[in-house]
C-alpha positions as CSV (number, residue, x, y, z in Angstrom):
1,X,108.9,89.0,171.6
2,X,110.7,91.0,169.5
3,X,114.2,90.9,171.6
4,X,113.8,86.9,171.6
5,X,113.5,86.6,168.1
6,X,116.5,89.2,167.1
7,X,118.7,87.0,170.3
8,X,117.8,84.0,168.1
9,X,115.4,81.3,167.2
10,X,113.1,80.8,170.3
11,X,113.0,76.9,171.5
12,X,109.8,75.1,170.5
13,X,109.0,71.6,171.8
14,X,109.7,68.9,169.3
15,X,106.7,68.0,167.4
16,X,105.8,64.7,168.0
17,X,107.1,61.7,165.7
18,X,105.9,58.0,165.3
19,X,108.6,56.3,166.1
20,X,109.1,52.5,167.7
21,X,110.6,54.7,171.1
22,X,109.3,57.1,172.7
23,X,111.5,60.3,173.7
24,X,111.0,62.3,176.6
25,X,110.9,66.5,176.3
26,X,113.2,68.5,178.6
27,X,111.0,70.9,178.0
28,X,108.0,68.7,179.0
29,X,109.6,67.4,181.9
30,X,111.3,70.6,183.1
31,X,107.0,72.2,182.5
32,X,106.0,69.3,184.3
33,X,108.1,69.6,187.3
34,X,107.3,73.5,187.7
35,X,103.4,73.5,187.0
36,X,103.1,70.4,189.2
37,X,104.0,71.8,192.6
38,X,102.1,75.3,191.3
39,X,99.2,73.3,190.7
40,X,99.3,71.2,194.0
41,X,100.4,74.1,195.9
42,X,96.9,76.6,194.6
43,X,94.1,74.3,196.1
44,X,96.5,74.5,199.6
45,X,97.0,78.3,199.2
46,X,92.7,78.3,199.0
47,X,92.5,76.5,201.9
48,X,94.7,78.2,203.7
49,X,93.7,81.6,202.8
50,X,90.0,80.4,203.8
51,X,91.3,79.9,207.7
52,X,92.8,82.7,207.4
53,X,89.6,84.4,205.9
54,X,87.5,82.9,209.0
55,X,90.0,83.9,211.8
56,X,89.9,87.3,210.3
57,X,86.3,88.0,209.9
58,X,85.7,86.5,213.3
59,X,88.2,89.4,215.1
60,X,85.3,92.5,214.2
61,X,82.6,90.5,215.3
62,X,84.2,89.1,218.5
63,X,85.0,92.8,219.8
64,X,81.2,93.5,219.1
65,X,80.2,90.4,221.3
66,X,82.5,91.4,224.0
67,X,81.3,95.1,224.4
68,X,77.8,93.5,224.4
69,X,78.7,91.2,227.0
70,X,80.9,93.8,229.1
71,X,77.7,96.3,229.0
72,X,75.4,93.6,230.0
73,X,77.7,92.6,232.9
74,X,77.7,95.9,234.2
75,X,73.8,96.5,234.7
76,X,74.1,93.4,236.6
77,X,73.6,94.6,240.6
78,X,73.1,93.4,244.0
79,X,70.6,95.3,246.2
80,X,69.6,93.7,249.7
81,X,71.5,90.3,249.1
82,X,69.1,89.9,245.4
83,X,70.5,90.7,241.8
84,X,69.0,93.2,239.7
85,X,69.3,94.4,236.3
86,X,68.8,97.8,235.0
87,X,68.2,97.0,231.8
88,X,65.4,98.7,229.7
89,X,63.3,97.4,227.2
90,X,65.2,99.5,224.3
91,X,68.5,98.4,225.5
92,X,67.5,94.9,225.2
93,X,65.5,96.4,221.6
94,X,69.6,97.6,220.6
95,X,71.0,94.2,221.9
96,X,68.5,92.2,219.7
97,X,68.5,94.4,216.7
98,X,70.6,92.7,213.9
99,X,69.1,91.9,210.1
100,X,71.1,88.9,209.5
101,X,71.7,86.9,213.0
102,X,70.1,86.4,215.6
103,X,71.2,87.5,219.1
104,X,70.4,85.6,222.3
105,X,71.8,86.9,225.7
106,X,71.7,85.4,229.3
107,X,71.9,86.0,232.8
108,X,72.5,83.5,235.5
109,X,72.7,83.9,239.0
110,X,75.3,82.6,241.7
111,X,73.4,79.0,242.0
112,X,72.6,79.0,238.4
113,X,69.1,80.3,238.6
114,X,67.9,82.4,235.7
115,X,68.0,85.8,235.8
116,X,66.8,87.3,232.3
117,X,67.3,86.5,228.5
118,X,67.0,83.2,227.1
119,X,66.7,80.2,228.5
120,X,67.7,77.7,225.9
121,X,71.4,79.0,225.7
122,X,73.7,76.9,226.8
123,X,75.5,77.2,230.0
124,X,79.7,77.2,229.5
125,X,81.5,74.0,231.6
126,X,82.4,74.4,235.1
127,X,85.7,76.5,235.0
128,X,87.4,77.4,238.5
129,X,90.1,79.4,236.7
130,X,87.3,80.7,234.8
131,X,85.3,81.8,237.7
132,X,88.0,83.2,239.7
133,X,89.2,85.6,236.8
134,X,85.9,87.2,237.2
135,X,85.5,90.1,234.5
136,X,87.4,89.1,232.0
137,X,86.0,87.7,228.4
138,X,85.7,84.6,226.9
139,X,84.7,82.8,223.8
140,X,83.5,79.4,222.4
141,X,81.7,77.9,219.9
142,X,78.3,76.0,220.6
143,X,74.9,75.7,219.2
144,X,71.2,77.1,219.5
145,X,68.8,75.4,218.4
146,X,71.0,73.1,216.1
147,X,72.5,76.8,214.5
148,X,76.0,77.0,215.2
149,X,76.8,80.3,217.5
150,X,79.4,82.1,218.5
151,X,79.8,82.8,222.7
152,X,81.3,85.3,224.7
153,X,80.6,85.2,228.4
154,X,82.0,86.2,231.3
155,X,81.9,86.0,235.2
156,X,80.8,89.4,237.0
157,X,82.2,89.5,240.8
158,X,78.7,90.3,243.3
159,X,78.5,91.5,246.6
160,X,79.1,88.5,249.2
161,X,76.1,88.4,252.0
162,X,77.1,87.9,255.7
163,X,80.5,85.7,255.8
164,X,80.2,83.9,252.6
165,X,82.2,83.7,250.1
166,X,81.9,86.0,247.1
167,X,79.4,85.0,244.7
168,X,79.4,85.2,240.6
169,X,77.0,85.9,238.2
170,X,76.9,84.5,234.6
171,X,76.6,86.9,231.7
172,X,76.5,85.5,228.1
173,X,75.8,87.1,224.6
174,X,75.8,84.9,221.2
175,X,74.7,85.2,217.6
176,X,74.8,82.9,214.6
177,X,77.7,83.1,212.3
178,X,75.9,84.4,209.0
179,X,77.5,87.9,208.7
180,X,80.7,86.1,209.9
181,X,80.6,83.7,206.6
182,X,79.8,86.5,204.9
183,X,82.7,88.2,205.4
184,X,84.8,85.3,205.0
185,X,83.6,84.8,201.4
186,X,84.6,88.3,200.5
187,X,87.4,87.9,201.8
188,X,88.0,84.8,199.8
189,X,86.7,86.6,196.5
190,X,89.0,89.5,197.0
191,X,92.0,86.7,197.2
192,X,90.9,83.9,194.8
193,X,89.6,85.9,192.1
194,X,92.6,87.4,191.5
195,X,94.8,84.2,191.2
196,X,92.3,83.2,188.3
197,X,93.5,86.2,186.8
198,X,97.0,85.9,187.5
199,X,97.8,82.1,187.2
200,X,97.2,82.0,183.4
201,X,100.2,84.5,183.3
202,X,102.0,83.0,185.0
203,X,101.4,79.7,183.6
204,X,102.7,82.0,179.9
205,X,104.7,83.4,181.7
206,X,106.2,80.0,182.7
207,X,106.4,78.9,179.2
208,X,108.0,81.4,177.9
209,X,111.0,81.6,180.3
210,X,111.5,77.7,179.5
211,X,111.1,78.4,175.6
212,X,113.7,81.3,176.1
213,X,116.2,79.5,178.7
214,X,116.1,76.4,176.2
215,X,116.7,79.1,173.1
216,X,120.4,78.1,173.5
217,X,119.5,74.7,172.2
218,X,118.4,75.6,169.0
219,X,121.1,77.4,168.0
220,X,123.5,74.8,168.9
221,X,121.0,72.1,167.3
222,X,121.3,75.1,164.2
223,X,124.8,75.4,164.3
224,X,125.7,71.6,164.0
225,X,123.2,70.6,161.5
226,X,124.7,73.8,159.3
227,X,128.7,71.8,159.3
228,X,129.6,69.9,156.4
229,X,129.7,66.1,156.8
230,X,133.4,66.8,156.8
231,X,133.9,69.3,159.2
232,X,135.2,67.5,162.5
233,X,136.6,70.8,164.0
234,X,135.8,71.5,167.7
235,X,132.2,73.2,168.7
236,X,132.7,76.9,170.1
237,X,132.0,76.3,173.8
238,X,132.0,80.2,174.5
239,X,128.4,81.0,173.1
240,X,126.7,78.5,175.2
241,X,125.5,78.5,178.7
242,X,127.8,76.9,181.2
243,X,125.0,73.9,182.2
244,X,125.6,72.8,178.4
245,X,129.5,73.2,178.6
246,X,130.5,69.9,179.5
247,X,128.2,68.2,176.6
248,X,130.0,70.2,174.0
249,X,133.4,69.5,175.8
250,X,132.5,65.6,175.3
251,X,131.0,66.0,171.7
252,X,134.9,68.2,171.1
253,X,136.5,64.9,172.4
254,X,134.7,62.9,170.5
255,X,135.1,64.4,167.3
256,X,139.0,64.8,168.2
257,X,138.8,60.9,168.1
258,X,136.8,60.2,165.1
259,X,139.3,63.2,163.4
260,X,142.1,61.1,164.2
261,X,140.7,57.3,163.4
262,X,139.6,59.0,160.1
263,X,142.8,60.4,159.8
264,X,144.7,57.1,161.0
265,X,142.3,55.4,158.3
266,X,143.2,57.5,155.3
267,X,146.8,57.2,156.0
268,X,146.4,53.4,156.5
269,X,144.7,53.1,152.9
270,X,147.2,55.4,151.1
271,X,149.9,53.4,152.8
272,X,148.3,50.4,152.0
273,X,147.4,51.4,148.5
274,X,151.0,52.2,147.9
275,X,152.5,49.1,149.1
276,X,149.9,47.0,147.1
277,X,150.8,48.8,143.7
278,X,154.8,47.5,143.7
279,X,154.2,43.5,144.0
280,X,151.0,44.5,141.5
281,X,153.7,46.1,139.2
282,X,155.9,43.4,139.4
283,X,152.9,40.6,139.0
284,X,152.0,42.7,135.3
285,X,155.7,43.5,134.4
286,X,156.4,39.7,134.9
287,X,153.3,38.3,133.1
288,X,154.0,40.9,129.7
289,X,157.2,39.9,129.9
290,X,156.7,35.9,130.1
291,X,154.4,36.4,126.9
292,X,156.5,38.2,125.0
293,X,159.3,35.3,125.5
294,X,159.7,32.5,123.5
295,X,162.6,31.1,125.3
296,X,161.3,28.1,127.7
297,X,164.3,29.0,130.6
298,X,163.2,32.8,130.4
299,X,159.5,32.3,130.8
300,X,160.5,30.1,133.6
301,X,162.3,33.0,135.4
302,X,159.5,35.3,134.7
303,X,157.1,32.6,136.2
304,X,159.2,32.2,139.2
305,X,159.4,36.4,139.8
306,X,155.7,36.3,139.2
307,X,155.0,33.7,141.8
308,X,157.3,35.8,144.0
309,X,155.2,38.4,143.4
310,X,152.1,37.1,144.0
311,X,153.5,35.6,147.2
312,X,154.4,39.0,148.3
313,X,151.1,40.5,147.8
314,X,149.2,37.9,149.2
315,X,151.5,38.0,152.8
316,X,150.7,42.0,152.2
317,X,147.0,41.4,152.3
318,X,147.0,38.5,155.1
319,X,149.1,41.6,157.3
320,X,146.6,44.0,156.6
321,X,143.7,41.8,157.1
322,X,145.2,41.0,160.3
323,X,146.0,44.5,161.3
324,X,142.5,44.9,160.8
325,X,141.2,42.3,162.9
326,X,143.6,43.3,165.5
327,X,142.7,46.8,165.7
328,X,138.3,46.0,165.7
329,X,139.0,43.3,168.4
330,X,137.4,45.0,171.3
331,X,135.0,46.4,168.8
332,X,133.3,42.6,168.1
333,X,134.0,42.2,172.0
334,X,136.3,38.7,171.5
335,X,136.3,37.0,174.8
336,X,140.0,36.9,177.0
337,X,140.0,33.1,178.3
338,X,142.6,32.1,181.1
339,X,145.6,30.0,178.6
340,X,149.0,28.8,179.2
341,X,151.5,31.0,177.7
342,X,154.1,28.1,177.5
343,X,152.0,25.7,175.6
344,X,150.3,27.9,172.8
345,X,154.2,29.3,172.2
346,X,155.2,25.6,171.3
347,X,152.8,24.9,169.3
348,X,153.4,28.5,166.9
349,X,157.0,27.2,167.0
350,X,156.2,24.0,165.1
351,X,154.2,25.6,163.1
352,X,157.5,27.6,162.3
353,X,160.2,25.0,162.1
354,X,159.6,24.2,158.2
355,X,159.8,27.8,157.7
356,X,163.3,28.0,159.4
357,X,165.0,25.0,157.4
358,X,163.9,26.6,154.2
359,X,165.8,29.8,155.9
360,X,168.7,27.5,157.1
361,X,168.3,28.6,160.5
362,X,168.0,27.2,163.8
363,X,165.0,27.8,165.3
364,X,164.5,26.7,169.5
365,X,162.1,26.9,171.8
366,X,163.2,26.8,175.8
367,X,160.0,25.8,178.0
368,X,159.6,27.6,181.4
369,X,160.1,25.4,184.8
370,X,156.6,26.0,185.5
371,X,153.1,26.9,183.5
372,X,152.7,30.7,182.9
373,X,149.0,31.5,183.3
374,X,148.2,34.6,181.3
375,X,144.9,35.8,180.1
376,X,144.1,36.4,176.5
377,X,142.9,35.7,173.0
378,X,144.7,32.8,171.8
379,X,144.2,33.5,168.4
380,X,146.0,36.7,168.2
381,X,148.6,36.3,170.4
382,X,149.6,33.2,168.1
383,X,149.5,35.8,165.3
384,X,151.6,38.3,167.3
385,X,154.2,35.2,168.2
386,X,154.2,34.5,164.0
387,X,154.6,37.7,163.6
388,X,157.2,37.9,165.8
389,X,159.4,34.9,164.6
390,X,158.7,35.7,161.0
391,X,160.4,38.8,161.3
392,X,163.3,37.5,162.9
393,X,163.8,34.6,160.3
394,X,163.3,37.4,157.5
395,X,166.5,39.6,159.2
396,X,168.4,36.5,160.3
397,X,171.3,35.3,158.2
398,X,171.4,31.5,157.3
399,X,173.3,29.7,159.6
400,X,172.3,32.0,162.4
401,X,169.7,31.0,165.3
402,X,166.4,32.1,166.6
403,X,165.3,31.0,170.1
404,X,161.6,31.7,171.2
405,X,161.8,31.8,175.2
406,X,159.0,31.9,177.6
407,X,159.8,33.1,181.3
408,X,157.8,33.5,184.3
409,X,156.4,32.2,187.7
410,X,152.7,31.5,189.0
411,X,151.3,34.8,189.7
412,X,153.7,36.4,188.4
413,X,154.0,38.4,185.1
414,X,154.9,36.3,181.8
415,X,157.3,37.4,179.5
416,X,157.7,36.0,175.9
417,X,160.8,36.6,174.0
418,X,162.0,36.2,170.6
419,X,165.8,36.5,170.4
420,X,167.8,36.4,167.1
421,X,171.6,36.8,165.7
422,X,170.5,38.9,163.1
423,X,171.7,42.7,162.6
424,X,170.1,44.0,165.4
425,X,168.0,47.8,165.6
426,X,169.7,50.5,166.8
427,X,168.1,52.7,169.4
428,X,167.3,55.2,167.3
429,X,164.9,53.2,165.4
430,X,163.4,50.9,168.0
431,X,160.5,53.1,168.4
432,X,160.2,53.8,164.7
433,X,159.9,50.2,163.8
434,X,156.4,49.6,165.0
435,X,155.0,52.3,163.0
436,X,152.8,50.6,160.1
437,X,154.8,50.4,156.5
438,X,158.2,51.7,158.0
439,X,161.3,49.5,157.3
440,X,164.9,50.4,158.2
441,X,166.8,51.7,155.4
442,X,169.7,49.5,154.3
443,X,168.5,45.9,154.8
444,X,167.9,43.7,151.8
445,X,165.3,41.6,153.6
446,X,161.5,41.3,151.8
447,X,159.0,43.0,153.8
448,X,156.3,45.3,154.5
449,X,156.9,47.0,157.8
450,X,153.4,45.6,159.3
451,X,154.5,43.1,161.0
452,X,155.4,44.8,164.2
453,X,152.5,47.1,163.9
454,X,150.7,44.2,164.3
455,X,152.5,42.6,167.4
456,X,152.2,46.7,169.0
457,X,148.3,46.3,168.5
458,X,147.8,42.9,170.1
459,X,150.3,43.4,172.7
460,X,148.1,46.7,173.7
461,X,144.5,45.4,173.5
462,X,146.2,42.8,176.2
463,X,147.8,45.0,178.3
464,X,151.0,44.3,177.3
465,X,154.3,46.1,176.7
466,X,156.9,45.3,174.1
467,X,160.5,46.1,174.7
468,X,163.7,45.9,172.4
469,X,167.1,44.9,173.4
470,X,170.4,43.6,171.8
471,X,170.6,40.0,172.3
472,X,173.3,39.1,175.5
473,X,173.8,36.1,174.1
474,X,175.4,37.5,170.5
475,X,179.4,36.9,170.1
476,X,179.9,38.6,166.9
477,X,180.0,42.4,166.9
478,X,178.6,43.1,163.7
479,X,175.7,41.1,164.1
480,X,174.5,41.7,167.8
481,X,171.3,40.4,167.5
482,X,167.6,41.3,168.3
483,X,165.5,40.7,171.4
484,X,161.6,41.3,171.5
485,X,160.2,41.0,174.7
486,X,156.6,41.0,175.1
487,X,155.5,41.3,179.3
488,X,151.8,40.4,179.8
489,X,150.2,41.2,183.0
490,X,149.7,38.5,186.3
491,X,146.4,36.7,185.2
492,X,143.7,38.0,188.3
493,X,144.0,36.0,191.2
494,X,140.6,33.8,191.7
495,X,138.0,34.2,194.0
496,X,138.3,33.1,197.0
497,X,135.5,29.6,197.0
498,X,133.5,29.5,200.5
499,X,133.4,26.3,201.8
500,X,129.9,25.2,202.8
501,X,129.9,24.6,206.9
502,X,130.2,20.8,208.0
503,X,128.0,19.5,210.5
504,X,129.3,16.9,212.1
């Protein structure tokens, strides 16, 4: 006991807690799974060891019977064609003498006549094979009297008279079975007394293995309840046994996760946090200054910067509410419904076209041939599509164009491109510019670098990918344009209906 505490805490089943489930041990179930079968298997073992018992006690007494039965056979005697016995009265005294069974013996003659001994004992069945193995031993089990009894007999070989064939004589000897059950019940108490004895230790024995083996618990139970609420470091795998291994390698890849959403999360907030505080700035700056004026015309232009603003910050919080909502989508399990890709893309260009004249710039739509069947929310991929077609106004010059293209065939993928004469993104940074709050240095447009973040996140929770490519159609070197294409996967193919069998 001593070595198990010093290795460390020893397992102890959980105590039991009222609670709306219930929980199930592993130590209970692993207890129940080895004491069962021991259990089941002792009340076999007795049985068992009882025939075992019986066939042993009855090998002492069956040599005894057969002696008996082999001396009685040999005072049995022919003389002048009639069968004698030469057996005196204190043979038959020593045959009879027992102080727990009783002993009956009989001799029959070649037509079954009685010869000597008892007369009530019966005769064996009518045996050929017996009766031509003359001499040899054999037993059964009958009865005397209603008392069960052992039976050895056997055939002795006479003298044939004249021509005939030889003739047999019957010998038997049998006794009650007392000293046999006897023996068999010692037997029995030397085994089964024992096991009383030695199944309670085993049954600790049992107990304390499974408290020892499960030891390993504990400490890991120990060791995570001891970590800070903080501490999302990997759990040393090394000090555990190798059947708990792969649920430590899971709760590692777990916390690996949650380290990096937390850590995705903090950076999102002190991102966020930063880009809220300039419009805020500007908001306060613009409203101290428009009550220190007195001018009319220069409140007015602090009014107009302050509505600017304010229109800044609020298309900073609509982004990162809809980042959000992008990025729990499969968390609130929103449901993908079969959609045409063509039609939903009209109807966010409309949407758009006020937007555009304000931006002088021409904004076009160019339908597909045929319907592209995609699956998908419609909600956010109309916010990925705004997304996308805002940022392309915001980058266009006036008096350039913007052309919002859907392409595709049935069963096919669908691709959805927003194409632009705007400045373009150089290689370099077409990775970059999906990354939330970053902006390319050197452009004058408003912004706060979470658009395509956004149209990254949707595109992924749909299985799409988003490419970047200069725009073909662009004739003027210095502004060669933008294309975003967005490929969504082939919508599954439906299931095959079975026609119900005419009858005709």
């Amino acid at each position: 006991m001593a070595d198990a505490e010093a290795d460390g805490p020893v397992y102890q089943p959980p105590a039991a807690e009222v609670d709306e489930g219930v929980q199930n041990s592993l130590f209970g179930e692993i207890l129940d799974w080895m004491l069962a079968p021991l259990l089941l298997l002792w009340p076999m073992s007795i049985a068992i060891t009882y025939l075992v018992a019986k066939s042993i006690a009855n090998q002492p007494f069956d040599h005894a019977l057969e002696d008996s039965v082999t001396v009685l056979a040999q005072q049995v005697r022919t003389v002048d064609g009639k069968i004698i016995k030469s057996l005196p009265g204190s043979a038959r005294d020593i045959l009879r003498a027992d102080d727990v069974d009783n002993v009956y013996f009989q001799i029959h003659g070649p037509r079954g006549e009685h010869i000597d001994g008892d007369r009530d004992l019966p005769a064996p069945t009518m045996d050929e094979d017996e009766r031509y193995r003359a001499g040899s031993v054999r037993f059964r089990n009958d009865s005397m009297h209603g008392t069960p009894v052992r039976v050895a007999y056997s055939y002795v070989r006479l003298e044939p008279v004249g021509d005939d064939a030889p003739r047999l004589a019957l010998v038997q000897v049998a006794e009650t079975l007392e000293k046999r059950g006897q023996l068999a019940n010692e037997i029995i108490k030397g085994v089964i007394l024992p096991q009383f004895i030695i199944l309670p230790i085993v049954l600790a024995l049992v107990w304390f293995a499974l408290a020892r083996g499960l030891s390993p618990l504990a400490q890991l139970q120990e060791r995570i309840r001891a970590r800070g609420s903080d501490d999302l470091s990997p759990i040393e795998s090394s000090d555990v046994p190798e059947e708990i291994s792969p649920l430590v390698r899971s709760l590692n890849e777990m916390l690996a996760r949650l380290s990096l959403s937390i850590e995705m999360q903090k950076r999102f907030i002190a991102d966020a946090a930063h880009q809220m505080r300039t419009p805020l700035a500007g908001m306060r700056m613009q409203s101290e200054l428009a009550l220190r004026q007195t001018d009319g015309g220069e409140i007015h232009r602090s009014l107009e910067q302050l509505a600017k603003s304010s229109q800044a910050a609020t298309r900073l919080v609509n982004q990162l509410l809809a980042l959000a909502r992008a990025e729990n989508q499969p968390q609130t399990g929103a449901a993908m419904l079969p959609l045409e890709l063509s039609e939903l893309a009209r109807g966010v260009v409309q949407d758009w076209v006020q937007a555009s004249f304000a931006h002088r710039i021409d904004l076009g739509y160019e339908a597909p041939p045929e319907p592209v069947q995609i699956v998908g929310d419609p909600t956010m991929l109309r916010e990925l599509l705004s997304n996308l077609i805002d940022n392309a106004l915001r980058y266009t010059p006036a008096g350039g164009s913007v052309t919002v293209r859907v392409r595709g065939q049935h069963g096919e993928p669908g691709y959805l491109e927003v194409e632009d004469t705007g400045p373009g993104i150089a290689k370099a940074e077409r990775e970059r510019v999906f990354e939330r709050f970053y902006r390319i240095l050197g452009h004058a447009a408003e912004g706060s670098g979470l658009g395509l973040a956004i149209v990254r996140e949707i595109a992924q929770q749909h299985g799409a990918e988003v490419d970047i490519y200069s725009n073909p159609r662009s004739l003027q070197p210095k502004l060669p344009g933008c294309l975003f294409r967005v490929g969504f996967p082939p919508p599954p193919a439906p299931e095959a209906e079975s026609e119900a069998p005419h009858y005709g």
